[in-house]
C-alpha positions as CSV (number, residue, x, y, z in Angstrom):
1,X,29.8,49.0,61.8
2,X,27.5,51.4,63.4
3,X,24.4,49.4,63.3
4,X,26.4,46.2,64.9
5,X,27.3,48.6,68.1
6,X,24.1,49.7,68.2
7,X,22.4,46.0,68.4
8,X,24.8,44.9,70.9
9,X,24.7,48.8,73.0
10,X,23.1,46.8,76.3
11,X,26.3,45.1,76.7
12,X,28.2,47.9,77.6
13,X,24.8,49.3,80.0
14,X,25.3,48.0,83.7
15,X,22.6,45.3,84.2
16,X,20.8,45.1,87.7
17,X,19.7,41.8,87.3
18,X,23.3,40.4,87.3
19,X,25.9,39.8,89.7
20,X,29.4,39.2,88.8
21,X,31.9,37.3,91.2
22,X,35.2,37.1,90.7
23,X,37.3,33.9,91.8
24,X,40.9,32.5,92.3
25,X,41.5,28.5,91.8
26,X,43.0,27.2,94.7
27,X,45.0,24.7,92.3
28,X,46.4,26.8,89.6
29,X,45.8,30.1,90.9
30,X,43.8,31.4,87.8
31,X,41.5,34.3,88.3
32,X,38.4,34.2,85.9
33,X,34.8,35.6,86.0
34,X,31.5,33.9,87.0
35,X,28.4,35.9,85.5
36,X,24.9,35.2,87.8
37,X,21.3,35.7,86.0
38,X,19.9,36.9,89.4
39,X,16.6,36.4,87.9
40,X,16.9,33.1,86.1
41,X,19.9,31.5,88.5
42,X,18.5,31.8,91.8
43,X,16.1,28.8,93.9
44,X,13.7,29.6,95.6
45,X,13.9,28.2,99.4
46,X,9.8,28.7,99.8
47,X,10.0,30.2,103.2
48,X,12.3,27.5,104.3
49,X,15.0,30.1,107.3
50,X,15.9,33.7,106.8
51,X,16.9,33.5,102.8
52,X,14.4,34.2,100.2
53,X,16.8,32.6,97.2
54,X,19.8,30.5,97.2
55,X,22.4,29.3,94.5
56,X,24.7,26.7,94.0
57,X,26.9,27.4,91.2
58,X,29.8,25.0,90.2
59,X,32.5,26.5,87.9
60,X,35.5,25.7,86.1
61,X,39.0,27.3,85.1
62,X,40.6,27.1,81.7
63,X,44.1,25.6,83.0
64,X,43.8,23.1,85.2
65,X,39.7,22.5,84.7
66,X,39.2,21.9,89.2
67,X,35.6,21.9,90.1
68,X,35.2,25.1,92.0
69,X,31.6,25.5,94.1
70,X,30.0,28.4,95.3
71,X,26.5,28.7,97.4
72,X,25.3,31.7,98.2
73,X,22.0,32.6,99.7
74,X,20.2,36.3,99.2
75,X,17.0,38.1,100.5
76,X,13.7,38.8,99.0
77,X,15.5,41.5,96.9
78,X,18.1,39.5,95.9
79,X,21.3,40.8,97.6
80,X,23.2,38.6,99.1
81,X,23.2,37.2,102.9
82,X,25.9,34.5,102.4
83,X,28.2,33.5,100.5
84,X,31.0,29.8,100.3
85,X,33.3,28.8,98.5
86,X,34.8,25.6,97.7
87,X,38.1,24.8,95.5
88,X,38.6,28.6,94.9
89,X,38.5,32.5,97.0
90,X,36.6,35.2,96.2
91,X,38.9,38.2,94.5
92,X,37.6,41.8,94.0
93,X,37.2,43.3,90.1
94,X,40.5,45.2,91.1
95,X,42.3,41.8,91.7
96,X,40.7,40.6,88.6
97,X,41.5,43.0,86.2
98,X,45.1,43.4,87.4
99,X,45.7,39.2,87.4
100,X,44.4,39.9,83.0
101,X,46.2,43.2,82.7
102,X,49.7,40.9,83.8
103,X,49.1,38.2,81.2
């Protein structure tokens, strides 16, 4: 059992290269977790306005399976400038793990 904690050890180690958002469907009200590779995700916009990167990231509850879209835009070192929803809100980890901690 040791040697299986100790392949998957990075798990539990923060990762700067990814960005969690939390979100709420606007339908069935279901709070869920949306994991972003900051290095793979992300678009380059090629000097096109003020963002460096952008991301358009479509998701999908469990209960009632409603297209939820995000777009967010970020700078060269990848934090972010902007952020939209569609079909969803934003919620904070708090939010999140309290909405789990209920069911």
């Amino acid at each position: 059992m040791k040697f299986l904690k100790k392949i998957f050890s990075f798990l539990d180690k923060p990762q700067d290269d990814v960005l969690m958002l939390y979100v709420r469907c606007n339908h069935c009200k279901t709070v869920f977790g949306i994991r972003i590779d900051l290095r793979r995700d992300l678009n380059s916009t090629y000097g096109e306005g003020p963002a460096e990167f952008t991301l358009r990231k479509e998701a999908m509850d469990n209960k009632c399976y409603r297209l939820i879209i995000i777009t967010m835009e970020f700078d060269s070192a990848r934090k972010v400038l902007q952020q939209d929803i569609q079909g969803g809100t934003f919620v904070t980890v708090e939010e999140y793990q309290q909405y789990h901690a209920s069911r």
